[in-house]
C-alpha positions in Angstrom: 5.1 1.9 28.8 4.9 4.7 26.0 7.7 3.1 24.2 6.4 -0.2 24.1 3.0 0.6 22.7 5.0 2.7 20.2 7.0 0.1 19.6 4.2 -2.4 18.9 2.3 0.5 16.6 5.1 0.7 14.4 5.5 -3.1 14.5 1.6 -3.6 13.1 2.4 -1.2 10.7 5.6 -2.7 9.5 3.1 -6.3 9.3 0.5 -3.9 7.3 3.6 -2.8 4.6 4.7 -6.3 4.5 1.4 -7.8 3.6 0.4 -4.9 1.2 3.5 -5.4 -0.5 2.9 -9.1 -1.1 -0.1 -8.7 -2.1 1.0 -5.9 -4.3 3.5 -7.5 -6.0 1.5 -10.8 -7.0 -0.7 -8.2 -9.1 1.2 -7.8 -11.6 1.5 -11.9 -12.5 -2.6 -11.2 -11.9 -2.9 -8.8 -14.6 -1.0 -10.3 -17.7 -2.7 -14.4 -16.2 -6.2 -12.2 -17.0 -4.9 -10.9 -20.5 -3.1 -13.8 -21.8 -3.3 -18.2 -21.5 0.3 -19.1 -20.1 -0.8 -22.6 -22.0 -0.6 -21.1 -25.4 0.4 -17.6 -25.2 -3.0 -16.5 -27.3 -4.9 -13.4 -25.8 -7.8 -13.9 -23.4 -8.9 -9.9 -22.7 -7.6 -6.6 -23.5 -5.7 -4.4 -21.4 -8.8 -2.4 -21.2 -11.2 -5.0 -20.7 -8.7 -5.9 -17.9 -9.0 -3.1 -16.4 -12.6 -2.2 -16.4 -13.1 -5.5 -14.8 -11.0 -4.7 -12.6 -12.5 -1.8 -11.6 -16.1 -3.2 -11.6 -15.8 -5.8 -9.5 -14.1 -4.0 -7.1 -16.1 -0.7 -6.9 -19.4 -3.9 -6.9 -17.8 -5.3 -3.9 -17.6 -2.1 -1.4 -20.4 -0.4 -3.5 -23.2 -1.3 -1.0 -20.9 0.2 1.9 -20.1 3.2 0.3 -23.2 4.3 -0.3 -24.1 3.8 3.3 -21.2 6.6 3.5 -21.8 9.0 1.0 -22.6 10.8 4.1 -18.6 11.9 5.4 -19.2 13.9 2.2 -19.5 17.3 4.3 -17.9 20.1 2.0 -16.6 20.7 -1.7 -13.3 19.7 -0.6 -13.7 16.4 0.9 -15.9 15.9 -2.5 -13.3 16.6 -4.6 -10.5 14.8 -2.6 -11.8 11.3 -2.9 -12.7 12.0 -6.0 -9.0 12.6 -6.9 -8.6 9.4 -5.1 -10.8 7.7 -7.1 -9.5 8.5 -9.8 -5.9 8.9 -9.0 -5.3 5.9 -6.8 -7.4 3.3 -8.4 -9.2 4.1 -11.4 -6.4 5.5 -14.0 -3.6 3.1 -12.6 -5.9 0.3 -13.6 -5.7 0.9 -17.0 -2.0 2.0 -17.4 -0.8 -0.8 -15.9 -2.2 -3.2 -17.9 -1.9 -1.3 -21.0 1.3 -1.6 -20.0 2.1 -5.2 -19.5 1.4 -5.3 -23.4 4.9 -4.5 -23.9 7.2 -4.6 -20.5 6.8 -7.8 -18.5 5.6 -8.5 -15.1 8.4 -7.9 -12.9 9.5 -5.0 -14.7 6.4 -3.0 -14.6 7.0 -3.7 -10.8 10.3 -2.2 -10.6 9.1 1.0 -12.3 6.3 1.1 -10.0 8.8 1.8 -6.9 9.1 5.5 -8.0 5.7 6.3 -6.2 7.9 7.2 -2.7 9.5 9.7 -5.0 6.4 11.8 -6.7 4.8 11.0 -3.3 7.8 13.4 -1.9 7.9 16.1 -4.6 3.8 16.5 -4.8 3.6 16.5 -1.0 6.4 19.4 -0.4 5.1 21.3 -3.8 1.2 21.0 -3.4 0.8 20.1 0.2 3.5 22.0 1.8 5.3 19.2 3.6 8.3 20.1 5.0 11.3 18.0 2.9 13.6 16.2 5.7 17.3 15.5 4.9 16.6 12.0 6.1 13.7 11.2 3.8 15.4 12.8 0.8 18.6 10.8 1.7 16.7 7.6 2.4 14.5 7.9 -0.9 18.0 8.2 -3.0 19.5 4.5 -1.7 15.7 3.1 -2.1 16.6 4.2 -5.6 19.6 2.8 -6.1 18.7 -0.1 -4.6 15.8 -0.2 -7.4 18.4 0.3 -10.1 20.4 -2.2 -9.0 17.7 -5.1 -8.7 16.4 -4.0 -12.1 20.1 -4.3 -13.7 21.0 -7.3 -11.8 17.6 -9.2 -13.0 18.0 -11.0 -16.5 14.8 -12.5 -16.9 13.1 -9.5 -17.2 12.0 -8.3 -20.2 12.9 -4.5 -20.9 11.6 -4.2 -24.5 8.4 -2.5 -25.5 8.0 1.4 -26.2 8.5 4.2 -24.2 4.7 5.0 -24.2 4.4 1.4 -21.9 7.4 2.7 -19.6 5.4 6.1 -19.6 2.5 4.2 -18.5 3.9 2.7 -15.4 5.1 6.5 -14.7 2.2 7.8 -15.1 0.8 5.4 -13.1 2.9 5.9 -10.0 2.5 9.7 -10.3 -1.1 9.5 -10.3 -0.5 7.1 -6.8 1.8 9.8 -5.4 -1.0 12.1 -6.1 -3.1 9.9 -4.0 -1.1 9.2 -1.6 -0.4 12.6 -0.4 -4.4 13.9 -0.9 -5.3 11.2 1.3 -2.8 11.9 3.9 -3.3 15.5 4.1 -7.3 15.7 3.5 -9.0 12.7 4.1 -6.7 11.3 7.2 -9.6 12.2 9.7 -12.2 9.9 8.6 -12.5 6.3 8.6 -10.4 4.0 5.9 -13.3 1.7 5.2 -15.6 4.4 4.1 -13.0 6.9 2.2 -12.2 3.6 -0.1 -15.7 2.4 0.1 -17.1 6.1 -1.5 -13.9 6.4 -3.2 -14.9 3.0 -5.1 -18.8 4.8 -5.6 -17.3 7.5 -7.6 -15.5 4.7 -9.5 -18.6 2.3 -10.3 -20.6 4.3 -13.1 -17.4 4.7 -15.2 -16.3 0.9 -14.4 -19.9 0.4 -16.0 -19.6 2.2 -18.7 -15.7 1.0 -19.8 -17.4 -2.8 -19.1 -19.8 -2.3 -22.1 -17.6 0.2 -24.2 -15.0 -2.5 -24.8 -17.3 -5.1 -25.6 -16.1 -7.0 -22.4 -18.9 -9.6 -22.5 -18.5 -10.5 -25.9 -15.3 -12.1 -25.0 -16.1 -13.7 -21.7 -19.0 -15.5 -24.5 -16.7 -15.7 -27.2 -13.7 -17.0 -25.5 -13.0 -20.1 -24.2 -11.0 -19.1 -21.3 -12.3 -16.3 -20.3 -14.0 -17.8 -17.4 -10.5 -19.2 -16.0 -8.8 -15.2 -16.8 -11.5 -14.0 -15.1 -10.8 -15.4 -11.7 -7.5 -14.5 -11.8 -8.8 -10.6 -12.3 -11.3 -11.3 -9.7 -8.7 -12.0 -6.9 -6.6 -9.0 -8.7 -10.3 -7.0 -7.4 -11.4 -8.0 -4.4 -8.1 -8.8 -2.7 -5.4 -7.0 -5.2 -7.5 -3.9 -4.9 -10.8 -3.1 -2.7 -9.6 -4.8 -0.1 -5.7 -4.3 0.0 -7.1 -0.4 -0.5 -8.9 -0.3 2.9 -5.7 -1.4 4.4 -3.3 0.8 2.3 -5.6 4.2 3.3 -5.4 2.9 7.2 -1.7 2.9 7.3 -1.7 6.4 5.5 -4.1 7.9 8.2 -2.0 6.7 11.3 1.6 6.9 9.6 3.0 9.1 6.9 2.4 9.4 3.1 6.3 8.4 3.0 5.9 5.3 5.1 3.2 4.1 3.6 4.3 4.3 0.0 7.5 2.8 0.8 5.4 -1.0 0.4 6.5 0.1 -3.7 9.9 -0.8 -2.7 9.1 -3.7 -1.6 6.8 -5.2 -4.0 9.8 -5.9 -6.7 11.7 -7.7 -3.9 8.4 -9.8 -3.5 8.2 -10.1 -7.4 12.0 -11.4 -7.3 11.5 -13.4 -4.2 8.1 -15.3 -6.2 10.6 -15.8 -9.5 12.7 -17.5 -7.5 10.6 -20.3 -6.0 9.1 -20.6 -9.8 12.0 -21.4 -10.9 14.2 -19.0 -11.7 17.8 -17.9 -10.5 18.9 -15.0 -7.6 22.2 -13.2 -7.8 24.2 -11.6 -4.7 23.5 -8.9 -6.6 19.9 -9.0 -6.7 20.2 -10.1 -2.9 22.7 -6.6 -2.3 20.0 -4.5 -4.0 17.6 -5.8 -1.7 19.1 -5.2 1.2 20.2 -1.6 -0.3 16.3 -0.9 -0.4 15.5 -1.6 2.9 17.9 0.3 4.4 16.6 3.4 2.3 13.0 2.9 3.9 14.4 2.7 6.8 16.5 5.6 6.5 13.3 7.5 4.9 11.3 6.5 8.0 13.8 6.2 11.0 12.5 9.2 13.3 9.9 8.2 15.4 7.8 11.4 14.6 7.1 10.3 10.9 6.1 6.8 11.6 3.8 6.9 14.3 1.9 9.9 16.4 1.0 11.5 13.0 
């Protein structure tokens, strides 16, 4: 009986990283359709009004919930953990990744984005004090390659752009590694919904603030198709991000930091997997590279201890 109902656990949380990692890797298309008109290429938003929208909207939609929960607030360090969360797992990465997407396409700002499992490793052994298993480290490595070799064996993507937009996307998934591991090691005990929800709080003011600093509804006036962008960032929000967030923090509290940023190796196979039905061509190789990932999460994640009953 023990090892069915672990069984199905891990199965639920297999659907959870599935999901996450659709979702996930539809945001990227999400983010450049609220920047720029496929119809005529022309610019709709900046990358920072984007982003504040982004923000906004999401932090509006669990804002009445999290301030119902300020109250799990019950020491400095709790405080300053979903702040780091806040800031670290949704607010920053908002902003570099579309700033980003101003000069690396889509699909390759999702391929970057699959170095989270790695930072999440290295910042949880050297700030958190996990213990680094010969399994995870091996398993992380073939995700990798498997990364590299999707990314080389994809020709439609678009590489060009500077260093500062790869830097971006680094940035980014060091900030979610940072996350990623404060939520797994401090935050863990309390309730997903309300850690995002108050999480999203300390994100509202600033959302505010970046929605009027970049003269955001002077465009949604000025512009014709602002109002058409805007939906496509509002989906990004609500399901792309406040919601898909609830979910993400759930599946860190019950698994591991490891597991659960494994869905970044994912999302580019999602990413290759939409190109295709749009039209465009899959390699064996790209198929090979896929197949190389998964068999690193599962390599990072085979013992039983580090996927469930932690």
């Amino acid at each position: 009986m023990y090892y069915f109902c672990g069984m199905k656990a891990n199965l639920k949380y297999a659907a959870i990283l599935i999901l996450l990692s659709i979702v996930w890797g539809s945001s990227f298309i999400l983010m450049k359709r609220g920047m720029i008109d496929k119809s005529t290429g022309d610019t709709i938003f900046s990358s920072t009004q984007v982003g504040a929208m982004r923000m906004l909207f999401a932090s509006s939609v669990l804002l009445p919930m999290g301030l119902r929960s300020l109250k799990i607030i019950t020491s400095f360090k709790i405080g300053l953990s979903l702040a780091v969360v806040s800031l670290a797992g949704s607010f920053l990465p908002a902003f570099l990744f579309t700033y980003a997407e101003t000069g690396i396409s889509s699909g390759y700002a999702g391929m970057l984005n699959s170095t989270v499992p790695i930072f999440t490793l290295i910042i949880g052994a050297f700030f958190f004090r996990q213990q680094l298993l010969k399994m995870q480290v091996i398993g992380v490595l073939i995700g990798t390659i498997g990364i590299v070799t999707l990314v080389n064996g994809v020709s439609v993507v678009d590489t060009s752009g500077t260093y500062l937009h790869v830097m971006a996307v680094v940035l980014a998934t060091l900030c979610y590694g940072l996350s990623t591991n404060t939520m797994r090691y401090n935050l863990s005990h309390l309730q997903p919904l309300k850690v995002t929800s108050v999480a999203f709080v300390f994100a509202f003011l600033p959302a505010v603030f970046c929605f009027f600093y970049f003269e955001t509804p002077t465009t949604i006036m000025e512009n014709e198709h602002a109002k058409k962008a805007m939906v496509y960032i509002l989906i990004l929000a609500v399901v792309g991000t406040a919601l898909s967030l609830i979910l993400f923090n759930y599946l860190i509290s019950k698994t591991s930091a490891l597991f659960a940023s494994s869905v970044t190796y994912l999302i580019p196979i999602v990413a290759v997997i939409i190109g295709f039905f749009d039209g465009e061509t899959m390699s064996w190789i790209q198929v090979a590279a896929m197949l190389i990932i998964l068999v690193g999460i599962f390599t990072a994640n085979r013992k039983k201890k580090q996927i469930a009953n932690k």
